[in-house]
PASEBA-1860 file (N, C-alpha, C; in nm, 3 decimals):
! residues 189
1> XXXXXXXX> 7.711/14.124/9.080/7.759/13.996/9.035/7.879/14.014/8.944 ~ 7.954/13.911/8.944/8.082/13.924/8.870/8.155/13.804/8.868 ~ 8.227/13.793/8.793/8.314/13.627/8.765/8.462/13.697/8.863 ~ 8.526/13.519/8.897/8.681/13.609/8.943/8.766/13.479/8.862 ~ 8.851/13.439/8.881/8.953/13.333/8.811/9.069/13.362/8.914 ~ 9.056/13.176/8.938/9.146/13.103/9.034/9.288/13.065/8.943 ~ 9.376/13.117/8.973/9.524/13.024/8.930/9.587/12.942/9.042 ~ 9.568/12.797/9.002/9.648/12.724/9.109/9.818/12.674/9.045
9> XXXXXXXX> 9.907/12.752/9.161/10.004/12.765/9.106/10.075/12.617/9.160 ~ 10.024/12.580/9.263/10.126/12.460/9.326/9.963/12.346/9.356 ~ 10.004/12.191/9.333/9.895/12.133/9.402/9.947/12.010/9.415 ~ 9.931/11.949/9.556/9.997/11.841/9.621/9.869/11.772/9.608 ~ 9.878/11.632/9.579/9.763/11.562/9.641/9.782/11.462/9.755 ~ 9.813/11.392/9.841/9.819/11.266/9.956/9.724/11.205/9.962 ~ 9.751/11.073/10.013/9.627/10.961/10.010/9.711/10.858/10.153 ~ 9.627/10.866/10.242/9.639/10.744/10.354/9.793/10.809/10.419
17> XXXXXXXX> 9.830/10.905/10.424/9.872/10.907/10.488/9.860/10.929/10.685 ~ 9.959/10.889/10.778/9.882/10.891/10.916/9.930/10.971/10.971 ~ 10.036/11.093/10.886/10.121/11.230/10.998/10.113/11.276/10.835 ~ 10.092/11.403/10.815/10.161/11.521/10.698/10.109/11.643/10.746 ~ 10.209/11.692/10.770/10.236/11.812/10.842/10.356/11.956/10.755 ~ 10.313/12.030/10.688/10.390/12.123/10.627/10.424/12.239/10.707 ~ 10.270/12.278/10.870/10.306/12.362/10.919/10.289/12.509/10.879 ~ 10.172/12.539/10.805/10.175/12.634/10.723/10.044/12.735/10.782
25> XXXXXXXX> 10.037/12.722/10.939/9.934/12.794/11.030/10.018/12.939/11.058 ~ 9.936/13.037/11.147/9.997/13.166/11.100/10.152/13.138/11.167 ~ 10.231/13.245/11.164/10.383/13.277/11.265/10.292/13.289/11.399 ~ 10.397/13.190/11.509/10.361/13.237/11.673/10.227/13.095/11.685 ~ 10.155/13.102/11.571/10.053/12.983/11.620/10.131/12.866/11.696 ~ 10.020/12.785/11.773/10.025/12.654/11.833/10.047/12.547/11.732 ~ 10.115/12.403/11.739/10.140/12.316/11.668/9.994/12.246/11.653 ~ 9.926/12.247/11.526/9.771/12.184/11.565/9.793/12.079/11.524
33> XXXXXXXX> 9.695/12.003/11.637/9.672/11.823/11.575/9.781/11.749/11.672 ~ 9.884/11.874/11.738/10.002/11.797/11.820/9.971/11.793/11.943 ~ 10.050/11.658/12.038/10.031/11.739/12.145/10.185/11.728/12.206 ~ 10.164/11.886/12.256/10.282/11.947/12.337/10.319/11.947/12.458 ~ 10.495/11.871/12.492/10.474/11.898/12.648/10.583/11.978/12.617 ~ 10.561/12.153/12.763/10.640/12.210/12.723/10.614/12.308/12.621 ~ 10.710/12.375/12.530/10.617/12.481/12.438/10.672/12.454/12.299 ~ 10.601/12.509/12.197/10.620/12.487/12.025/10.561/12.586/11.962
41> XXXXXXXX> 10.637/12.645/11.859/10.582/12.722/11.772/10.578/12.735/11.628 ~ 10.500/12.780/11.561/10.556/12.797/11.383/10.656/12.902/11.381 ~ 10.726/12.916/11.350/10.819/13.056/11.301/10.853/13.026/11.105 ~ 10.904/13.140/11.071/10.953/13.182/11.013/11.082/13.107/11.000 ~ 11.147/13.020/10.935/11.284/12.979/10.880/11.326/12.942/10.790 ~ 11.280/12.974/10.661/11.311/12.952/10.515/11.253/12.844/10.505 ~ 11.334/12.788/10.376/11.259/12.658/10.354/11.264/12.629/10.209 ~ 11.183/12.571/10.118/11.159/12.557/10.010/11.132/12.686/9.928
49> XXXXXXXX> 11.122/12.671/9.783/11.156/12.786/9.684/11.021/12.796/9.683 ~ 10.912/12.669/9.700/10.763/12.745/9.679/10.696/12.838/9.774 ~ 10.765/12.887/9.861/10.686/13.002/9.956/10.663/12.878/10.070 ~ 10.720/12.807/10.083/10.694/12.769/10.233/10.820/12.758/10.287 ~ 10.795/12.895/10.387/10.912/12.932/10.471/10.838/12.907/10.631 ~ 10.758/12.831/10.639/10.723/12.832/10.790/10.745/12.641/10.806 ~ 10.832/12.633/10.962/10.840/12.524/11.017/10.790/12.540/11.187 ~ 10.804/12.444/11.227/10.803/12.445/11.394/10.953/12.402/11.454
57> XXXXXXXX> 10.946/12.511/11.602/10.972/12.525/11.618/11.021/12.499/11.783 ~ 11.099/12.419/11.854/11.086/12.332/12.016/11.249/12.397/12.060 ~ 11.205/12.435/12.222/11.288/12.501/12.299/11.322/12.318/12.329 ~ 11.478/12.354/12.446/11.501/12.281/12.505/11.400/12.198/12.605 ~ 11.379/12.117/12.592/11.291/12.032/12.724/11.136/11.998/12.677 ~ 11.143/12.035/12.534/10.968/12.028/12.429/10.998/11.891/12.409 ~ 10.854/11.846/12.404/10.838/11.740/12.272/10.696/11.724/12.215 ~ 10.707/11.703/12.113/10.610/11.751/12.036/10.564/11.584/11.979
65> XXXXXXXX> 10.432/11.525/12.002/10.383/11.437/11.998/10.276/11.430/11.942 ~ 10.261/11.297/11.774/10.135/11.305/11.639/10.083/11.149/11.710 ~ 9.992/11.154/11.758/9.927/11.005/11.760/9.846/10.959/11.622 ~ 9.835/10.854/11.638/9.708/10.806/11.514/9.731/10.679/11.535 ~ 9.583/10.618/11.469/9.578/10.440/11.472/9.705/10.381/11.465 ~ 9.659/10.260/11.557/9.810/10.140/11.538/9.785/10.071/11.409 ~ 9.899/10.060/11.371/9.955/10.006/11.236/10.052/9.916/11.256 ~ 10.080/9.814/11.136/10.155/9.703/11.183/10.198/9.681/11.001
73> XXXXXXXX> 10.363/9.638/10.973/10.381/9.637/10.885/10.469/9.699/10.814 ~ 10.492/9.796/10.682/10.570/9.881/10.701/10.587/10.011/10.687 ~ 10.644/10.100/10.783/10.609/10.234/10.791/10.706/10.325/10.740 ~ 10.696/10.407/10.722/10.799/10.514/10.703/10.745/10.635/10.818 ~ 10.851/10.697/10.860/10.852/10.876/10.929/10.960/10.899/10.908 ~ 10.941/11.059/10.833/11.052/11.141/10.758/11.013/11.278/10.773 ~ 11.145/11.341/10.838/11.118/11.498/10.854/11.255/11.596/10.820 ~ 11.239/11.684/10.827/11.328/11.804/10.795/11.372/11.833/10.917
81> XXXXXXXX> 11.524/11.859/11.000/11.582/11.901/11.111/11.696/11.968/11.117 ~ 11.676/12.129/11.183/11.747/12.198/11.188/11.785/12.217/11.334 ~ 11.938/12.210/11.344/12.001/12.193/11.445/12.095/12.331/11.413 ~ 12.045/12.443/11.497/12.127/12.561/11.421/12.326/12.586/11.528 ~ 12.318/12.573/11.632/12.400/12.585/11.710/12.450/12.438/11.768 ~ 12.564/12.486/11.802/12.676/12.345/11.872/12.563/12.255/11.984 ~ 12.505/12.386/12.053/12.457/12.296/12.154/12.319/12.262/12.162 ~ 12.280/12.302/12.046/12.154/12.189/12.025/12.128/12.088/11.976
89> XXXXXXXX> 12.051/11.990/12.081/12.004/11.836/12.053/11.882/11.808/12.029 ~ 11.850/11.696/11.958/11.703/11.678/11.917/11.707/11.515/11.869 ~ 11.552/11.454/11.908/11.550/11.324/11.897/11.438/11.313/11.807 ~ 11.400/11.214/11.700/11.264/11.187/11.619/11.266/10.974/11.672 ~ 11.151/10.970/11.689/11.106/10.882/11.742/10.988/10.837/11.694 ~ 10.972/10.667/11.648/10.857/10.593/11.614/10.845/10.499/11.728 ~ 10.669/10.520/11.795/10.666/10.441/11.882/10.541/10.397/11.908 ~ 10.560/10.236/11.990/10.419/10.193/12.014/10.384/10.238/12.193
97> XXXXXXXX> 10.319/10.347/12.165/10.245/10.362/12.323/10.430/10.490/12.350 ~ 10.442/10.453/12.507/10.507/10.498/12.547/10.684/10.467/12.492 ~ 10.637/10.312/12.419/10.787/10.281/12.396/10.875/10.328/12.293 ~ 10.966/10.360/12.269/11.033/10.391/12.147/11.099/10.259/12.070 ~ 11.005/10.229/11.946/11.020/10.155/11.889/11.198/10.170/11.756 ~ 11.201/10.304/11.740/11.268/10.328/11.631/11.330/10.473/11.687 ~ 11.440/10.492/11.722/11.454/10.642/11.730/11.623/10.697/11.644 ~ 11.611/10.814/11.620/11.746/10.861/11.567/11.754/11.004/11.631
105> XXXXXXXX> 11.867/11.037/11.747/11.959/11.113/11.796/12.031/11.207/11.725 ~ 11.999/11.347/11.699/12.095/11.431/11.650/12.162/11.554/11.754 ~ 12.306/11.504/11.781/12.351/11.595/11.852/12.456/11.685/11.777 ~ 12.606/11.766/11.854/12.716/11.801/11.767/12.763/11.685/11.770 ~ 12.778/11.584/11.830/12.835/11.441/11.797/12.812/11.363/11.665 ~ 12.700/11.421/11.621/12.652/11.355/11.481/12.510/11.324/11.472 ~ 12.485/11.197/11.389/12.329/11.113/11.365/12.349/10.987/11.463 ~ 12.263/10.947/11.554/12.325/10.859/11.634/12.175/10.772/11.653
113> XXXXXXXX> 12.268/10.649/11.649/12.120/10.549/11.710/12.051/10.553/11.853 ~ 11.953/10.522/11.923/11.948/10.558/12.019/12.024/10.523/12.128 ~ 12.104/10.383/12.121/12.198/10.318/12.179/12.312/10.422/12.177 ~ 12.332/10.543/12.110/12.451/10.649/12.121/12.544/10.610/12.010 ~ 12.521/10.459/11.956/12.598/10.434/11.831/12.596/10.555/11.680 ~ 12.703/10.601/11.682/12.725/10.717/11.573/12.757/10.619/11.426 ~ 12.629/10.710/11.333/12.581/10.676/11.204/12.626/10.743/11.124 ~ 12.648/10.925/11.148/12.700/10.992/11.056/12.732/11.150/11.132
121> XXXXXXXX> 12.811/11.200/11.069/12.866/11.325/11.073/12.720/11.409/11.088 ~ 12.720/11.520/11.189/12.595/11.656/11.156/12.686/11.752/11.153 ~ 12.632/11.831/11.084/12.714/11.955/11.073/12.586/12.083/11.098 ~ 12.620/12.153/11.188/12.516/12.241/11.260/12.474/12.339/11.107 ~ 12.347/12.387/11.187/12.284/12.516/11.082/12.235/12.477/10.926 ~ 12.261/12.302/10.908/12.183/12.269/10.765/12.065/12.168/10.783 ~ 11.952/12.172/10.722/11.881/12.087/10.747/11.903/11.973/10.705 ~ 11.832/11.837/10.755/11.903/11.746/10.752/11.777/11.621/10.707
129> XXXXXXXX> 11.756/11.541/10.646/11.616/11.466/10.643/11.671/11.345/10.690 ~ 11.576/11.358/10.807/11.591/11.223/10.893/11.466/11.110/10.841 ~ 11.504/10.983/10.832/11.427/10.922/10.776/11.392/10.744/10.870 ~ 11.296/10.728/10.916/11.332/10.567/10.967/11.214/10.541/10.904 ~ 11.253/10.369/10.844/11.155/10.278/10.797/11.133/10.148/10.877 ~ 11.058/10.166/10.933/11.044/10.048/11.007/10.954/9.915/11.005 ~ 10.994/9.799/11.005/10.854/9.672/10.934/10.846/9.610/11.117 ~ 10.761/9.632/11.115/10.678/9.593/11.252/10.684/9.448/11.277
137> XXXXXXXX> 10.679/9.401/11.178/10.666/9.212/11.155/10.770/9.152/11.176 ~ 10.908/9.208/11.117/11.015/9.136/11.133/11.103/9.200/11.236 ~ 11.079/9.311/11.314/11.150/9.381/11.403/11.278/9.435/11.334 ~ 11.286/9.469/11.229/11.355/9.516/11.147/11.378/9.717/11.088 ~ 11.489/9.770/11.074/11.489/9.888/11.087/11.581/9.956/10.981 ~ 11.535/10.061/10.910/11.694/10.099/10.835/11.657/10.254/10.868 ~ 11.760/10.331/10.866/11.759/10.445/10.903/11.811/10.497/10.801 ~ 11.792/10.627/10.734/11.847/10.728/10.645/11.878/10.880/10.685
145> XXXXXXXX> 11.975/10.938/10.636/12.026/11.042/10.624/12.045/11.126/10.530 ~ 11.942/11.226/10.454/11.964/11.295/10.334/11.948/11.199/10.251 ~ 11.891/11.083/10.261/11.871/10.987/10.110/11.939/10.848/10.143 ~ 12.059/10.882/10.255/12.125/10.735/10.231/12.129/10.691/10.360 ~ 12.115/10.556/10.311/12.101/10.445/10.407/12.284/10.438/10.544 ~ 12.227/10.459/10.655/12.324/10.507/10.762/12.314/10.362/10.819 ~ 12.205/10.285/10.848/12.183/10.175/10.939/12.105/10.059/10.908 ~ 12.128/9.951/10.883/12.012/9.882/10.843/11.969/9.753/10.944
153> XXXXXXXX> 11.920/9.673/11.051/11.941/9.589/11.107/11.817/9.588/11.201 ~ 11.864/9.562/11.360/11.709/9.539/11.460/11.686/9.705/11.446 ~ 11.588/9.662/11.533/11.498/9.823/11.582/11.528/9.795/11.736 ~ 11.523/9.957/11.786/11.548/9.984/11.931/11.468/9.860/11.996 ~ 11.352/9.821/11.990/11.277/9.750/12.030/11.137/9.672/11.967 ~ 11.135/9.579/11.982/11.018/9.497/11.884/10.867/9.539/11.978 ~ 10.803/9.533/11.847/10.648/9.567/11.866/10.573/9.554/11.759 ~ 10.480/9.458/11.802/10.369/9.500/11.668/10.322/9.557/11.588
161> XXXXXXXX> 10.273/9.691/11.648/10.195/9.825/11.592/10.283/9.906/11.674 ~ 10.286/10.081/11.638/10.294/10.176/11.621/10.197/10.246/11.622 ~ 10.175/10.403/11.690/10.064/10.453/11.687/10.097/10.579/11.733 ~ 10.209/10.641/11.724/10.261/10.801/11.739/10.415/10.788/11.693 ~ 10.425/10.948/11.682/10.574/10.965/11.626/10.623/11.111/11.754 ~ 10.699/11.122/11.779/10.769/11.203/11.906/10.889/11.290/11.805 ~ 10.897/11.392/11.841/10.996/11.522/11.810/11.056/11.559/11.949 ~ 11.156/11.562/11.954/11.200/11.674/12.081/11.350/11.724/12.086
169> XXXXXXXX> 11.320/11.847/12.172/11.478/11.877/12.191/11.520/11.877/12.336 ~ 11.647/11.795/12.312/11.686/11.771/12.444/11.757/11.890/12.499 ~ 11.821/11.983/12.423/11.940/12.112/12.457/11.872/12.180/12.355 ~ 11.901/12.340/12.389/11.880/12.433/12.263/11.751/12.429/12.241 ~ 11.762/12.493/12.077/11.601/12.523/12.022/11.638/12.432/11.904 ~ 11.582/12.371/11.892/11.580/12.283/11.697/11.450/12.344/11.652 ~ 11.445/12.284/11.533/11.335/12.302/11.408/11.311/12.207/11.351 ~ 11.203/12.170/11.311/11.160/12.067/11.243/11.034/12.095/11.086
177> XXXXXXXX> 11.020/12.009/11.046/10.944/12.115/10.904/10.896/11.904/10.827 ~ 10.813/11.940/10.752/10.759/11.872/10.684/10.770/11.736/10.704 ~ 10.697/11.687/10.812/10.652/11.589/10.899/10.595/11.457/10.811 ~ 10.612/11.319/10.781/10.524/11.218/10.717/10.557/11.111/10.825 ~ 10.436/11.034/10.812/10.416/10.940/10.855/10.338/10.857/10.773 ~ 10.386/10.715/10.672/10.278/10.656/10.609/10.311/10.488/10.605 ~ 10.222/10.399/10.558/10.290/10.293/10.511/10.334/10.252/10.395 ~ 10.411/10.166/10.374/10.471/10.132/10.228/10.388/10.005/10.220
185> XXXXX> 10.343/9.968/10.077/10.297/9.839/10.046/10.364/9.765/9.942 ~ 10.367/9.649/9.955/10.436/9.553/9.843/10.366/9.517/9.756 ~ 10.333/9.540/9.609/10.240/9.507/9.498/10.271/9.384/9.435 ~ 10.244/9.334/9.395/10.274/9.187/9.321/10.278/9.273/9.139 ~ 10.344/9.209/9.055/10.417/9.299/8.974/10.318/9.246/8.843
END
């Protein structure tokens, strides 16, 4: 018998969220909880100063798909995207069922709506936080880039609820890393 002592050096807590994903299964593992068409992996690609250097990882022609309950109201999905070379493309997508309710396009062309309308400059090999907020009620959409607001107006398409979020790469290999999906609520003050 013997005592040992725990130091907890880092501690996150979450509550209600419906995607959080850090990705922190071994190198080479399967994306868990996803489902994959096509192939995905964790690798190794830096990352944050606290020791999380593992993201996932989609060849050309992947997409990597988080279902969960339909929700109605307002949502947020926000992720980390690395586009390392000219000729890789990659799409993040909020959607009800098969449809794409909300999507944002990153090619060498830039941040683009899904209509191909260009939002902002990309510049290959930096990660990039893609962000859409979407209110289900009013068919309403704003899109962000690193913090700032790129788009604010309709959504690709109106729908009630929501009930998955879609990753993929259309060309190349991208990366993706610290996955949310939650709702925002309005408090009375």
């Amino acid at each position: 018998e013997g005592t040992a002592q725990i130091t907890l050096l880092k501690v996150d807590v979450y509550k209600d969220y419906l995607a959080n994903d850090r990705f922190v299964a071994p190198v080479n593992s399967e994306l868990a909880r996803w489902d994959v068409t096509g192939t995905a992996s964790i690798v190794e690609k830096g990352g944050q100063g606290y020791a999380d250097t593992k993201s996932a990882k989609l060849p050309s022609g992947s997409v990597a798909k988080k279902s969960f309950n339909k929700v109605s109201g307002d949502v947020v999905f926000q992720t980390l995207m690395l586009l390392p070379n000219d000729e890789d493309a990659a799409y993040i997508s909020l959607n009800n069922g098969d449809t794409s309710v909300a999507k944002l396009v990153v090619n060498n062309d830039g941040v683009l709506k899904a209509d191909g309308t260009k939002l902002r400059h990309h510049t290959n090999n930096i990660w990039q936080t893609l962000r859409i907020e979407l209110d289900t009620v009013n068919g309403t959409v704003v899109y962000k880039v690193n913090g700032k607001v790129v788009y604010e107006g309709v959504a690709d398409a109106y729908a009630q609820t929501v009930d998955n979020i879609t990753v993929g790469a259309t060309a190349g290999t991208i990366f993706f890393d610290d996955v949310e999906v939650y709702m925002t609520h309005d408090y009375d003050d």
